[in-house]
Predicted model as a PDB file, atoms N, CA, C, CB and O in Angstrom, pLDDT in the B-factor column:
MODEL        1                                                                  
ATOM      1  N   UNK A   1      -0.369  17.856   2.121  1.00 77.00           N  
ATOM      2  CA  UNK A   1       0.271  18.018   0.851  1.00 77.00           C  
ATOM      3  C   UNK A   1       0.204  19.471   0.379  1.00 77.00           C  
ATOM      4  CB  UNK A   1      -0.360  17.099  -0.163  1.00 77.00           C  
ATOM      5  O   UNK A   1       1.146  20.131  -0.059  1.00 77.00           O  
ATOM      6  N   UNK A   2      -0.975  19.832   0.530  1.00 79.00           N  
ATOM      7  CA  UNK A   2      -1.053  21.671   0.481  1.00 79.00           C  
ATOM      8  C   UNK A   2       0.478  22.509   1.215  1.00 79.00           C  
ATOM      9  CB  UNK A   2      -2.735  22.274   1.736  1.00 79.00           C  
ATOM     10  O   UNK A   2       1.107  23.299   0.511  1.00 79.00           O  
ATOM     11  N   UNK A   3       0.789  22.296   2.230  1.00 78.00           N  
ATOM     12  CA  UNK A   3       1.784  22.917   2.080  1.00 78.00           C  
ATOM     13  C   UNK A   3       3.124  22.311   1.936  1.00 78.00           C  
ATOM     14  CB  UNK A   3       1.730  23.629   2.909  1.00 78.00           C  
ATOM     15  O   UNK A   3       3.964  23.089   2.388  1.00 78.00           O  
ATOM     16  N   UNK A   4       3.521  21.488   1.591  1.00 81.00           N  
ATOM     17  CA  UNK A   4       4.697  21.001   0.126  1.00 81.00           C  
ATOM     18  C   UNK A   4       4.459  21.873  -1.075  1.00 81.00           C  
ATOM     19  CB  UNK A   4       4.409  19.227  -0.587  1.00 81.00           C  
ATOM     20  O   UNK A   4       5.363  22.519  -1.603  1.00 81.00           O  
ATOM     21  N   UNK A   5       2.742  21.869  -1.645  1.00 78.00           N  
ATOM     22  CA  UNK A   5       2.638  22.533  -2.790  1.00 78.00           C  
ATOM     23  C   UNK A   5       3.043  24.174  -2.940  1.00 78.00           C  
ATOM     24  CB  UNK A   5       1.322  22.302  -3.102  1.00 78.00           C  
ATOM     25  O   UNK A   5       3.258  24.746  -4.008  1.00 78.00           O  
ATOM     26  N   UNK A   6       3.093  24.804  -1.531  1.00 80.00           N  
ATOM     27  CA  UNK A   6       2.934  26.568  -1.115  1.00 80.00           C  
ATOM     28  C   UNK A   6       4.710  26.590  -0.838  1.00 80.00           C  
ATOM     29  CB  UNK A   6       1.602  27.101   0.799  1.00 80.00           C  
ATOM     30  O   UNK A   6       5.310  27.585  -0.431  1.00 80.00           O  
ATOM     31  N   UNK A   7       5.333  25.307  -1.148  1.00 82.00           N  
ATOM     32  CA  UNK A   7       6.349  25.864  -0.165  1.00 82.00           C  
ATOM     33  C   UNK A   7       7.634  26.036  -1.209  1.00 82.00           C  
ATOM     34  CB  UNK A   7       6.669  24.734   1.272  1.00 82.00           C  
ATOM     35  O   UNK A   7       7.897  25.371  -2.211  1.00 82.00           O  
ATOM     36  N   UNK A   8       8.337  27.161  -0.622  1.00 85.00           N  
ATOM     37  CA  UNK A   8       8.930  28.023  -1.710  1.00 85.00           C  
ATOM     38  C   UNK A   8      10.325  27.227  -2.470  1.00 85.00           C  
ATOM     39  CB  UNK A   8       9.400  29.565  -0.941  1.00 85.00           C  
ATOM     40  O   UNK A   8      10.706  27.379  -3.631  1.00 85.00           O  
ATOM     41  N   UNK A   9      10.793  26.533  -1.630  1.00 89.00           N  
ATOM     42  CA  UNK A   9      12.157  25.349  -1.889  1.00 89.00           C  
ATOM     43  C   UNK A   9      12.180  23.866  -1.167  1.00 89.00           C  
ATOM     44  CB  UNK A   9      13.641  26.056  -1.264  1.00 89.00           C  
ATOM     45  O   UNK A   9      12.784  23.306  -0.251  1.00 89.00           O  
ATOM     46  N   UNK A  10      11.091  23.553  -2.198  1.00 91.00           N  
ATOM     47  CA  UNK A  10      10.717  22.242  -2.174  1.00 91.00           C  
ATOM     48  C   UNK A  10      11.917  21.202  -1.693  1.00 91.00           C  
ATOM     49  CB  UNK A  10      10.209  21.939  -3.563  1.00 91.00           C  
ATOM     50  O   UNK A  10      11.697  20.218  -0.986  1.00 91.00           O  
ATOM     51  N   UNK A  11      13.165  21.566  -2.173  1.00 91.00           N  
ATOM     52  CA  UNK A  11      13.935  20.869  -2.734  1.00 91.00           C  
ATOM     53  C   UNK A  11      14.918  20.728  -1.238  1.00 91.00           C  
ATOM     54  CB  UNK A  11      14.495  21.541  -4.198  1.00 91.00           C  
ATOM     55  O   UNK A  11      15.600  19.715  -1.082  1.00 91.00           O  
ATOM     56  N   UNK A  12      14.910  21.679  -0.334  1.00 93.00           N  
ATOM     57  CA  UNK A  12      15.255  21.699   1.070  1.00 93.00           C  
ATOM     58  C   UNK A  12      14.515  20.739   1.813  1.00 93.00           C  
ATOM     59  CB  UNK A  12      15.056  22.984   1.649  1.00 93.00           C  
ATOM     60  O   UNK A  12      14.837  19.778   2.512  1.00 93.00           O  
ATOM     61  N   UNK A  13      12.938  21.497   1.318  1.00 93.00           N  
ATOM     62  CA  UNK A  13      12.388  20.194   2.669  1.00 93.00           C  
ATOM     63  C   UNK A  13      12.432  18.915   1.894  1.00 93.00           C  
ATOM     64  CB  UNK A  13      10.456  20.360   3.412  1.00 93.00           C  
ATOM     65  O   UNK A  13      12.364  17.983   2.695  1.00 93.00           O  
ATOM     66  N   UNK A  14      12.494  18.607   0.992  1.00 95.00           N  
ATOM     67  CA  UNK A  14      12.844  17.011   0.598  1.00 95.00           C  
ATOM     68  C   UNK A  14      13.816  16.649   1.414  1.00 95.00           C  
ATOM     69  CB  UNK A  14      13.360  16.690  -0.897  1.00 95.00           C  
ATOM     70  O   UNK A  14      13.606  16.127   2.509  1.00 95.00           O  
ATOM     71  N   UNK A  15      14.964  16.901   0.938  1.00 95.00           N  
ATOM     72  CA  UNK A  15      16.134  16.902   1.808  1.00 95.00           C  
ATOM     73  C   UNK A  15      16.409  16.854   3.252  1.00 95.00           C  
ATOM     74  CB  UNK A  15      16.624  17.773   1.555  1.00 95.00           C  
ATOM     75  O   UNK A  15      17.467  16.351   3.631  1.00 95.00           O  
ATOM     76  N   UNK A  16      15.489  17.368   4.165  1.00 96.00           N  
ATOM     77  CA  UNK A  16      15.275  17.273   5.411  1.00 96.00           C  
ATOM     78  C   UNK A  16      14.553  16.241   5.997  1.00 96.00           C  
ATOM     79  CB  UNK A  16      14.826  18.230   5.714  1.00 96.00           C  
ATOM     80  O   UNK A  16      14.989  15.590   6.946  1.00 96.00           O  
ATOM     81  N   UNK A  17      13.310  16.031   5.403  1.00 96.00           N  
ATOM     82  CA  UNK A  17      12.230  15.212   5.803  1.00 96.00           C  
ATOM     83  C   UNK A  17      13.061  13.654   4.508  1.00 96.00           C  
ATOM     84  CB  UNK A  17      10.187  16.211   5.353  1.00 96.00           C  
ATOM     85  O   UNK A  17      12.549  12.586   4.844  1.00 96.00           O  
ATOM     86  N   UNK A  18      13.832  13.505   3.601  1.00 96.00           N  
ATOM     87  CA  UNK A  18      14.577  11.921   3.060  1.00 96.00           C  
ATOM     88  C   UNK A  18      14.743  10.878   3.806  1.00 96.00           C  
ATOM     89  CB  UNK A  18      15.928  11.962   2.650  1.00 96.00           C  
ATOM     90  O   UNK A  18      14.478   9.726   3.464  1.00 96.00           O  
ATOM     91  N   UNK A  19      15.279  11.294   5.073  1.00 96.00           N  
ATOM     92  CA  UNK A  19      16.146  10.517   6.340  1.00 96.00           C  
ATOM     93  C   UNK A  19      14.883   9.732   7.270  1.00 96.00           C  
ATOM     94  CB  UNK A  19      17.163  11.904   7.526  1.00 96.00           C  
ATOM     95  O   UNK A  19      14.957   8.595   7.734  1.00 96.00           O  
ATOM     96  N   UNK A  20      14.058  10.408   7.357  1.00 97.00           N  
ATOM     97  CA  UNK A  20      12.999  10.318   8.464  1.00 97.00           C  
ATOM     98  C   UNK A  20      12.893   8.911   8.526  1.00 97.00           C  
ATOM     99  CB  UNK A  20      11.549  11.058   8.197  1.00 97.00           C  
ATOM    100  O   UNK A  20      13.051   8.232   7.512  1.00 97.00           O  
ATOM    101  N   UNK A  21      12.540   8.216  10.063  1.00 98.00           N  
ATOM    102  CA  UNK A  21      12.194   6.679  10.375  1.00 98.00           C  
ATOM    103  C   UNK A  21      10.603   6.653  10.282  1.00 98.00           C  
ATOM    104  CB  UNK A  21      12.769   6.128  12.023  1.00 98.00           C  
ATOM    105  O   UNK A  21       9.962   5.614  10.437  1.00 98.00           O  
ATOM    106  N   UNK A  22      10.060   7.820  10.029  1.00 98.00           N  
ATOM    107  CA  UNK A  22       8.470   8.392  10.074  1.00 98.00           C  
ATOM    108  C   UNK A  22       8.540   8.191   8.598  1.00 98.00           C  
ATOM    109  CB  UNK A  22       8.017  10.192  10.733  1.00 98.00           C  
ATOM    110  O   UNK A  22       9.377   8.741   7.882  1.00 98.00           O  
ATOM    111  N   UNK A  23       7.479   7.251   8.121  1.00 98.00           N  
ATOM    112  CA  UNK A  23       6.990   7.066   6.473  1.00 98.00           C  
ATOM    113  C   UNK A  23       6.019   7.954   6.147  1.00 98.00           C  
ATOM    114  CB  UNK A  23       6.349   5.642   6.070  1.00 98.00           C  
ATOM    115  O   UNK A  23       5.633   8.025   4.980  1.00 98.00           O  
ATOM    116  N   UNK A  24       5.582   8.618   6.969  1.00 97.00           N  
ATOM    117  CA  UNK A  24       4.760   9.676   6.539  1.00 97.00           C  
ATOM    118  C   UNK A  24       5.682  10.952   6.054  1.00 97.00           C  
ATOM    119  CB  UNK A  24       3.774  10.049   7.737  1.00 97.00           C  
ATOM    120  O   UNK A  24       5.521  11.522   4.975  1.00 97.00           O  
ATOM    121  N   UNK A  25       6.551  11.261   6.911  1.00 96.00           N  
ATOM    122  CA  UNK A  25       7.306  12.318   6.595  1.00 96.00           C  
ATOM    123  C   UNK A  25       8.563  11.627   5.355  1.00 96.00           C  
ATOM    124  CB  UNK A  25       7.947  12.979   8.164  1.00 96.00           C  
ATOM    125  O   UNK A  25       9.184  12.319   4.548  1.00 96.00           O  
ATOM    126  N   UNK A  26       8.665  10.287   5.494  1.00 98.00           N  
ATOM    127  CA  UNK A  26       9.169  10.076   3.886  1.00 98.00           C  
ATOM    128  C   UNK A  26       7.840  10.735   2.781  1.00 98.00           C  
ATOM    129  CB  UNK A  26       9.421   8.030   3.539  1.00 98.00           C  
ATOM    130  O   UNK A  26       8.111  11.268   1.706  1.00 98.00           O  
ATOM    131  N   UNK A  27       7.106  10.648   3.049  1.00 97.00           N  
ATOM    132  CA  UNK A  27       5.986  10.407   1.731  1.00 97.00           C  
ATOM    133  C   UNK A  27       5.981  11.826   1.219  1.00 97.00           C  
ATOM    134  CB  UNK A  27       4.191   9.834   2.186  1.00 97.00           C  
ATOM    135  O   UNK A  27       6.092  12.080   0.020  1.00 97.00           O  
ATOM    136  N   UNK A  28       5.766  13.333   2.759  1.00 95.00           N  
ATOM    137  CA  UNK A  28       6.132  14.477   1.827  1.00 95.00           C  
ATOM    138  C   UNK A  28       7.087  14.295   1.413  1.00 95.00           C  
ATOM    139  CB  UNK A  28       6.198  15.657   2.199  1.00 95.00           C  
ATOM    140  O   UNK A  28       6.956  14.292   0.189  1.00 95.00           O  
ATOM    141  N   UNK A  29       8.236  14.093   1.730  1.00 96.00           N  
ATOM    142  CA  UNK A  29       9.679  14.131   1.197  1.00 96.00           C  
ATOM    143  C   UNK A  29       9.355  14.263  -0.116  1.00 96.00           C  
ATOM    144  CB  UNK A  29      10.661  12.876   1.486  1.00 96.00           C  
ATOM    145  O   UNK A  29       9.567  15.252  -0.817  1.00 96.00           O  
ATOM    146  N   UNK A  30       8.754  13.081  -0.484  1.00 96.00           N  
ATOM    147  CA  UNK A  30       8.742  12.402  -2.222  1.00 96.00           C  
ATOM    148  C   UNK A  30       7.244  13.728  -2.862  1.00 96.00           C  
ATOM    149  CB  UNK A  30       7.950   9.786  -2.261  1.00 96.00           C  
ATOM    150  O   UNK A  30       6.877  13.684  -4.037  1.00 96.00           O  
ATOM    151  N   UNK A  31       6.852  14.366  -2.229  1.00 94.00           N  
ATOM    152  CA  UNK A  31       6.026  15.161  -2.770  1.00 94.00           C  
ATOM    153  C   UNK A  31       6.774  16.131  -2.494  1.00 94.00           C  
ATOM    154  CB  UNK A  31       4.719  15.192  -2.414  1.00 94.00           C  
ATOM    155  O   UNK A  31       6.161  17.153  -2.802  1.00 94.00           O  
ATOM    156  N   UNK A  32       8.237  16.490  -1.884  1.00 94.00           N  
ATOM    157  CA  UNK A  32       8.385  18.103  -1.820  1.00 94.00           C  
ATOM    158  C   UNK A  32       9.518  17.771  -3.682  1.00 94.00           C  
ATOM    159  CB  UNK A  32       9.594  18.996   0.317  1.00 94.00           C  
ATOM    160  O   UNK A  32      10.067  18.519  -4.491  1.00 94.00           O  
ATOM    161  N   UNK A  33       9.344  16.299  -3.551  1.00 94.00           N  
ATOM    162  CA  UNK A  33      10.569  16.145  -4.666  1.00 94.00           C  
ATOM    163  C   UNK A  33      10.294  16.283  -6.015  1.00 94.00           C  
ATOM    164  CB  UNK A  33      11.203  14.842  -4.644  1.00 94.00           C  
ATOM    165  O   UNK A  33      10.992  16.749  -6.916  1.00 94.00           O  
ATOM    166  N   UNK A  34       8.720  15.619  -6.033  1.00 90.00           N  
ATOM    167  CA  UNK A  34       7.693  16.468  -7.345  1.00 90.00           C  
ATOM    168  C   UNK A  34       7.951  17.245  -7.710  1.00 90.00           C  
ATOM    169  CB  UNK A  34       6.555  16.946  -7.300  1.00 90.00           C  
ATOM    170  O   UNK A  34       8.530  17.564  -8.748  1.00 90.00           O  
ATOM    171  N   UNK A  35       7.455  17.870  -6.681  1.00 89.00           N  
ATOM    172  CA  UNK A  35       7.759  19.716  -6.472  1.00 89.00           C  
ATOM    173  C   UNK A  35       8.825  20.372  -7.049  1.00 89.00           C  
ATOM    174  CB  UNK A  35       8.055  20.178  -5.012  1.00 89.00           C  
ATOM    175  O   UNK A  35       8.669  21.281  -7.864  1.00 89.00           O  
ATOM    176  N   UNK A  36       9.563  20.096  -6.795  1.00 88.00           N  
ATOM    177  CA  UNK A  36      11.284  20.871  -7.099  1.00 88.00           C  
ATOM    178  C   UNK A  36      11.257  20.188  -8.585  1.00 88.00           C  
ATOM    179  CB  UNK A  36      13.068  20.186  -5.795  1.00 88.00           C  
ATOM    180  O   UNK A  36      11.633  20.949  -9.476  1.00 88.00           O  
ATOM    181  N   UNK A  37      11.043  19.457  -8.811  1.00 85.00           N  
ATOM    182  CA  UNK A  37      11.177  18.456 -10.593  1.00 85.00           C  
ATOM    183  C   UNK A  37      10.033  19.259 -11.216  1.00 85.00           C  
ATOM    184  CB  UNK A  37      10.673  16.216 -10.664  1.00 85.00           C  
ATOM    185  O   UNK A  37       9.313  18.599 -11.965  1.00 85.00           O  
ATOM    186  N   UNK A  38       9.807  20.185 -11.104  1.00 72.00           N  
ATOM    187  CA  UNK A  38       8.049  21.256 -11.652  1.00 72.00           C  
ATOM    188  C   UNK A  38       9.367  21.513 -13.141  1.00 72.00           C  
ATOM    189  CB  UNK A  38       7.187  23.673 -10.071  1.00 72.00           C  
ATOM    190  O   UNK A  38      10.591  21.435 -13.252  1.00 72.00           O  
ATOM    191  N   UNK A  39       7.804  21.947 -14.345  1.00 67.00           N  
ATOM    192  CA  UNK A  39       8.485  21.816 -15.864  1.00 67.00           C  
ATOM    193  C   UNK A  39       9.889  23.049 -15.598  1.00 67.00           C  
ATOM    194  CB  UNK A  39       7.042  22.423 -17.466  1.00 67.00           C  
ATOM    195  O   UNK A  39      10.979  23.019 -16.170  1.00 67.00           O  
ATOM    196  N   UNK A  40       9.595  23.684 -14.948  1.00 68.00           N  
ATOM    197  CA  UNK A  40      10.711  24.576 -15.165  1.00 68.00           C  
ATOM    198  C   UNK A  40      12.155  24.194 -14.260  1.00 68.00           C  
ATOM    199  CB  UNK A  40      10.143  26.060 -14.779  1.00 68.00           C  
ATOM    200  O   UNK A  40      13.223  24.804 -14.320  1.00 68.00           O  
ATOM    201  N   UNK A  41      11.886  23.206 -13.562  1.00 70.00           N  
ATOM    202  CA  UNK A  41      13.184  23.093 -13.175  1.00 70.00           C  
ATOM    203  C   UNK A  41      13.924  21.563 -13.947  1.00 70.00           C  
ATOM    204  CB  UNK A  41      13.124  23.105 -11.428  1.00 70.00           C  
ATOM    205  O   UNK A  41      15.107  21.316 -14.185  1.00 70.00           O  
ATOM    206  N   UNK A  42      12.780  20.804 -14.169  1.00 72.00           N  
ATOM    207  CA  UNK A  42      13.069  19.261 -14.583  1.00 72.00           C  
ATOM    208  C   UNK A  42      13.596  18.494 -14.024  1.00 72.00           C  
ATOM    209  CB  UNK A  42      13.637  19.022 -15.464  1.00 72.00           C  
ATOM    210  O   UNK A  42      13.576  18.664 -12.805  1.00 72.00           O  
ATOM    211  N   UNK A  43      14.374  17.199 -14.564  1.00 76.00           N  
ATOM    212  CA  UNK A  43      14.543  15.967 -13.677  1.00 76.00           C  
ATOM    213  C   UNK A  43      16.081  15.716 -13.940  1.00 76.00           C  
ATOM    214  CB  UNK A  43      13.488  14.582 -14.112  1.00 76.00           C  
ATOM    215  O   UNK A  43      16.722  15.042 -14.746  1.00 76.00           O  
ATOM    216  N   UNK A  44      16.432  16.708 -12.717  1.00 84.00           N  
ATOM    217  CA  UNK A  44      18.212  15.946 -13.114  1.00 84.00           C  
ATOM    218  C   UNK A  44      18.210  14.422 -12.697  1.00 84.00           C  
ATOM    219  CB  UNK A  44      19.763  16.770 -11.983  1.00 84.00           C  
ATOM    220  O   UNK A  44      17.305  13.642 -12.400  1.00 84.00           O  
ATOM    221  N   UNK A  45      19.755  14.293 -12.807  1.00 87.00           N  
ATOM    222  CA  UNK A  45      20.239  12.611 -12.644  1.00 87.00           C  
ATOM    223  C   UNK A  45      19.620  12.674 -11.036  1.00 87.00           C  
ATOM    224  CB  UNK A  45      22.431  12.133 -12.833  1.00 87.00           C  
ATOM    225  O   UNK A  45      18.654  11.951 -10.794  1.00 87.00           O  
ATOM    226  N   UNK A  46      20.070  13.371 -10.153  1.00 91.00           N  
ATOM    227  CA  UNK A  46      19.944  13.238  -8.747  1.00 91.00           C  
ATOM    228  C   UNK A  46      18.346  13.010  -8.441  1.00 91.00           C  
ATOM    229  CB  UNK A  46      20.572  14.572  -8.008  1.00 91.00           C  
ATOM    230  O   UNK A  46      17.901  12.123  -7.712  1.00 91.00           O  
ATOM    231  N   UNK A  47      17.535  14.046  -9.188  1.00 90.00           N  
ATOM    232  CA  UNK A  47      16.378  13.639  -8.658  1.00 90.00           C  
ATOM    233  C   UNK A  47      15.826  12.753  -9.229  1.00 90.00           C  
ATOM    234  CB  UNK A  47      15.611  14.442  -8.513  1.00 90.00           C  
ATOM    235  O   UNK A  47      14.805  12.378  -8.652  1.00 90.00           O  
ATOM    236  N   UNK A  48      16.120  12.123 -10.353  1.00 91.00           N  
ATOM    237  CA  UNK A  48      15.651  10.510 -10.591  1.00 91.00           C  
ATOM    238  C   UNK A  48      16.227   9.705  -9.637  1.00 91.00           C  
ATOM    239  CB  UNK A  48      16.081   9.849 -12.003  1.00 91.00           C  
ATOM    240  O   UNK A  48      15.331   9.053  -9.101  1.00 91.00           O  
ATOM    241  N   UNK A  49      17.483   9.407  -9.100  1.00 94.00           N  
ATOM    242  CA  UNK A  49      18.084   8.370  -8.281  1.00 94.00           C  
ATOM    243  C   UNK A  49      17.358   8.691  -7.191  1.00 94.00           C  
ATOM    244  CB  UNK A  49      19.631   8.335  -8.079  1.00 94.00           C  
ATOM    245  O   UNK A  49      17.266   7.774  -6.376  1.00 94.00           O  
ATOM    246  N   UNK A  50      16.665   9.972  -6.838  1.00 95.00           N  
ATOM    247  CA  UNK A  50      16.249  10.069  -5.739  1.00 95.00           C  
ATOM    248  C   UNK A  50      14.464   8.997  -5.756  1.00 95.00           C  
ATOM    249  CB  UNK A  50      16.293  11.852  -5.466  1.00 95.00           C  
ATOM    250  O   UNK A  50      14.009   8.073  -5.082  1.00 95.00           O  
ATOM    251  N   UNK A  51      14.092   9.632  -6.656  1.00 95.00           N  
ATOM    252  CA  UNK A  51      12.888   8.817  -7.124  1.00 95.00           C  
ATOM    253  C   UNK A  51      12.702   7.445  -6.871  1.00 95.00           C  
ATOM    254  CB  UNK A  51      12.798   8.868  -8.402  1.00 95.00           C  
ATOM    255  O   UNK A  51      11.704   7.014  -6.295  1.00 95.00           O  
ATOM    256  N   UNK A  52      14.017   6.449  -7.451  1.00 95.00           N  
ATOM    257  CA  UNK A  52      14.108   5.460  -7.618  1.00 95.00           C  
ATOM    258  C   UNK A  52      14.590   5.148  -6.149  1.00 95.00           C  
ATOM    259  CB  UNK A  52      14.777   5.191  -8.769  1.00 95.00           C  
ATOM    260  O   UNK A  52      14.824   3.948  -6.007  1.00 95.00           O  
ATOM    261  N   UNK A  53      14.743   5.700  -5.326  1.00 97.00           N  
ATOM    262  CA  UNK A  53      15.337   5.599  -3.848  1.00 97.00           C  
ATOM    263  C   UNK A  53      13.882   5.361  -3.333  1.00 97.00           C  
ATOM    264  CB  UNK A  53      16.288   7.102  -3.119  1.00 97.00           C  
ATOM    265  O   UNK A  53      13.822   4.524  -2.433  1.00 97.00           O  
ATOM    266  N   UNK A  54      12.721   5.908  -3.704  1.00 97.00           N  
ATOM    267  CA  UNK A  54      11.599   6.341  -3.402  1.00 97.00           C  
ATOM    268  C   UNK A  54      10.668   5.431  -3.465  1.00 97.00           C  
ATOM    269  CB  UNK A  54      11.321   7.285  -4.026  1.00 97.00           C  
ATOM    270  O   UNK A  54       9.825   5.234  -2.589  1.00 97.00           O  
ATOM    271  N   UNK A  55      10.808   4.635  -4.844  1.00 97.00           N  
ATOM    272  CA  UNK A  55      10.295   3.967  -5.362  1.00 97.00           C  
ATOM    273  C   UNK A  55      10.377   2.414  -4.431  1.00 97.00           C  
ATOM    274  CB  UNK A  55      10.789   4.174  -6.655  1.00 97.00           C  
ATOM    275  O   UNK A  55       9.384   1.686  -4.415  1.00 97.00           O  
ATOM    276  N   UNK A  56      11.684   2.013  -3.666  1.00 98.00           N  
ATOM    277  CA  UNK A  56      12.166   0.926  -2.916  1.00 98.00           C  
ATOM    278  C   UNK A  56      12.004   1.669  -1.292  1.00 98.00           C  
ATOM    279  CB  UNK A  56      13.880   0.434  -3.474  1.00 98.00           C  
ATOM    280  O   UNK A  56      12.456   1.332  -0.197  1.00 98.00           O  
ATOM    281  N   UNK A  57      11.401   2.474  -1.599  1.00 98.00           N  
ATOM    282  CA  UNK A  57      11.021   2.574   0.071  1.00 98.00           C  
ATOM    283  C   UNK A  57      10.414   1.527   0.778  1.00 98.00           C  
ATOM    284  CB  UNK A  57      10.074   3.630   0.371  1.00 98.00           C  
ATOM    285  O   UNK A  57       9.420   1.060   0.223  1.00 98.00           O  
ATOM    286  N   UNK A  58      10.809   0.921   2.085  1.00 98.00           N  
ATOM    287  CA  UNK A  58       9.848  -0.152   2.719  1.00 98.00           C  
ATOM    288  C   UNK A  58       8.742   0.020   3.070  1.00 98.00           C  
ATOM    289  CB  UNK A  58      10.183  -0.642   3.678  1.00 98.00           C  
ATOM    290  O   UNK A  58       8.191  -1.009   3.461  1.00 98.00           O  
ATOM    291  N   UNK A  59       7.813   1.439   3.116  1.00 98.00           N  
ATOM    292  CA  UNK A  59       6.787   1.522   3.368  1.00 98.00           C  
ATOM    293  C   UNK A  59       5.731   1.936   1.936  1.00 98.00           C  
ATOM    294  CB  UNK A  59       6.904   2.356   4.482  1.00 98.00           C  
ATOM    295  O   UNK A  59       5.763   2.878   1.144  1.00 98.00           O  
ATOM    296  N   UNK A  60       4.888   0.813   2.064  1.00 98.00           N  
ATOM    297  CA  UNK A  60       3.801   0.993   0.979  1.00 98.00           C  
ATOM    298  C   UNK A  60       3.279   2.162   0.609  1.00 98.00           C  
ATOM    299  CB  UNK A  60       2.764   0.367   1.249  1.00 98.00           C  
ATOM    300  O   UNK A  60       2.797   2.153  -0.524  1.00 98.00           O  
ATOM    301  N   UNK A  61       3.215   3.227   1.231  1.00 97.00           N  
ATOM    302  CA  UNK A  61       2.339   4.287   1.442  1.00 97.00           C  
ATOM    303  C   UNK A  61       3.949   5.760   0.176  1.00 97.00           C  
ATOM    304  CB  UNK A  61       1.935   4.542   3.992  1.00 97.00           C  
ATOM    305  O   UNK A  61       3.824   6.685  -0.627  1.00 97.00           O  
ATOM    306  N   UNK A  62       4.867   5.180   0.687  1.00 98.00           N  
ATOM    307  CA  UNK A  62       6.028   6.026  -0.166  1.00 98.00           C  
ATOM    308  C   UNK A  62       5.914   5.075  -0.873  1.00 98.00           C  
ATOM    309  CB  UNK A  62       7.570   6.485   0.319  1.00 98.00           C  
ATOM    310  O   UNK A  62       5.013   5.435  -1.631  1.00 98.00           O  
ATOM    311  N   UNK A  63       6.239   3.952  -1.208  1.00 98.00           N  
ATOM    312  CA  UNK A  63       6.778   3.321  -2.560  1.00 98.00           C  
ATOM    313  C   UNK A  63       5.208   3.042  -3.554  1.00 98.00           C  
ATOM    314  CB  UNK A  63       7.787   1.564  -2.126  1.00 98.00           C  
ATOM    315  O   UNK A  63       5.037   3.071  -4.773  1.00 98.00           O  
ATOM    316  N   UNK A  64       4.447   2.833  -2.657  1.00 97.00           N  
ATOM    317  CA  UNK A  64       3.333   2.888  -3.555  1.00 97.00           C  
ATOM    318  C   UNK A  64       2.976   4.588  -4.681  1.00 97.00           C  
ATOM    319  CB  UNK A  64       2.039   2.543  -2.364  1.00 97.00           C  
ATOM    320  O   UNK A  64       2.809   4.769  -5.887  1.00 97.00           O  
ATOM    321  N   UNK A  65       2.998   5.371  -3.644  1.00 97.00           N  
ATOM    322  CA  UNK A  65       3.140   6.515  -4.179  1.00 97.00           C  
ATOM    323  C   UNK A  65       3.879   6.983  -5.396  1.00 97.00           C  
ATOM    324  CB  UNK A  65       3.486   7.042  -3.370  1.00 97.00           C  
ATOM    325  O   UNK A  65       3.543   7.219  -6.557  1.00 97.00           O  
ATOM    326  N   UNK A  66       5.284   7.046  -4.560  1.00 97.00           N  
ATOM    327  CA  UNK A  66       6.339   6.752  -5.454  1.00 97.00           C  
ATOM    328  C   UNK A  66       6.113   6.210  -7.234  1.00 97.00           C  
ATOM    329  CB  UNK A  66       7.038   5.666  -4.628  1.00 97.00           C  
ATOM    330  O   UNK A  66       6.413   6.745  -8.301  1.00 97.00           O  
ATOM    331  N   UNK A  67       5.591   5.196  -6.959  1.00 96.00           N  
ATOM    332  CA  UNK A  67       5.375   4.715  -8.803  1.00 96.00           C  
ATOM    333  C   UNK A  67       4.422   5.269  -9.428  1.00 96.00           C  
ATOM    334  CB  UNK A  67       4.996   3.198  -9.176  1.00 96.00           C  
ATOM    335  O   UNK A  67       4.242   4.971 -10.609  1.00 96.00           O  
ATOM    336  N   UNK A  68       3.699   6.084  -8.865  1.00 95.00           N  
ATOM    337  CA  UNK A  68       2.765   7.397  -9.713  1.00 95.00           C  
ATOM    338  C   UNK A  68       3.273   8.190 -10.436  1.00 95.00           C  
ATOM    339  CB  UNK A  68       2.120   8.358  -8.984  1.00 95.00           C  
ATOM    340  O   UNK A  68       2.796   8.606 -11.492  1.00 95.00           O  
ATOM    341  N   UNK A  69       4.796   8.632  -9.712  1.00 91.00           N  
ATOM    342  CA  UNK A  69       5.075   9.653 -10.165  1.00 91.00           C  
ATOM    343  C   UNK A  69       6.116   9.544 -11.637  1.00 91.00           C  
ATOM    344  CB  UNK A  69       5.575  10.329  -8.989  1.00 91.00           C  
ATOM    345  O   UNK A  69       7.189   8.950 -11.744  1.00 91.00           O  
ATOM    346  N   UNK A  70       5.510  10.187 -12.477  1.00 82.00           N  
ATOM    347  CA  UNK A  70       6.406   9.887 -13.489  1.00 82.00           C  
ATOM    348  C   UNK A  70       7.959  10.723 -13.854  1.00 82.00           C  
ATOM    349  CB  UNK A  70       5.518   9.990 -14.575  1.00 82.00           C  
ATOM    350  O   UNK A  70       8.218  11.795 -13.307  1.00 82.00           O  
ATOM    351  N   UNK A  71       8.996  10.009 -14.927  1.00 67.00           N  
ATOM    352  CA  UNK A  71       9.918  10.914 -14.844  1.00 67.00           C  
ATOM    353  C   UNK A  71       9.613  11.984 -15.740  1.00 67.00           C  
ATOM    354  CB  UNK A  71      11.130  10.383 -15.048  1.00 67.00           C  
ATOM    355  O   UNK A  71       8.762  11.542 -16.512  1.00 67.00           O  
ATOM    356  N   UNK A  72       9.861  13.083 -16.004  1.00 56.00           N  
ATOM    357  CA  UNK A  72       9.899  14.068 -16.918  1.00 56.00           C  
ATOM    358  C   UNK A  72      10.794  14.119 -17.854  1.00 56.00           C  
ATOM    359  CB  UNK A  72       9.949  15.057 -16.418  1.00 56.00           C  
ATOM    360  O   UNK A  72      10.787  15.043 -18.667  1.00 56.00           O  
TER     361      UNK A  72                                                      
ENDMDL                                                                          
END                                                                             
């Protein structure tokens, strides 16, 4: 998770690592997506639907996650 947190456009590697059949690499996904939603950028429409995409993930480990995160 340390480097999701260092990494400069969160919002790319979300986007890259979304697709993955690997639930681990869903799970940064949903932490590079935190990331990019930081107070200064906030929570557009997209990255809530993305959230809520997040939230119905089939693997416990993203969707569990997933409902931690709150919207802004």
């Amino acid at each position: 998770m340390a480097a999701v947190h260092g990494c400069v456009h969160p919002s790319l590697l979300e986007e890259a690592l979304r697709g993955s059949d690997d639930p681990r690499l869903r799970r940064l996904a949903l932490e590079a997506l935190a990331q990019a939603a930081s107070p200064e950028n906030g929570r557009t429409a997209e990255r809530r639907a993305l959230l809520e995409r997040y939230r119905k993930d089939p693997s416990p480990a993203v969707a569990g996650a997933a409902s931690f995160v709150a919207p802004r």
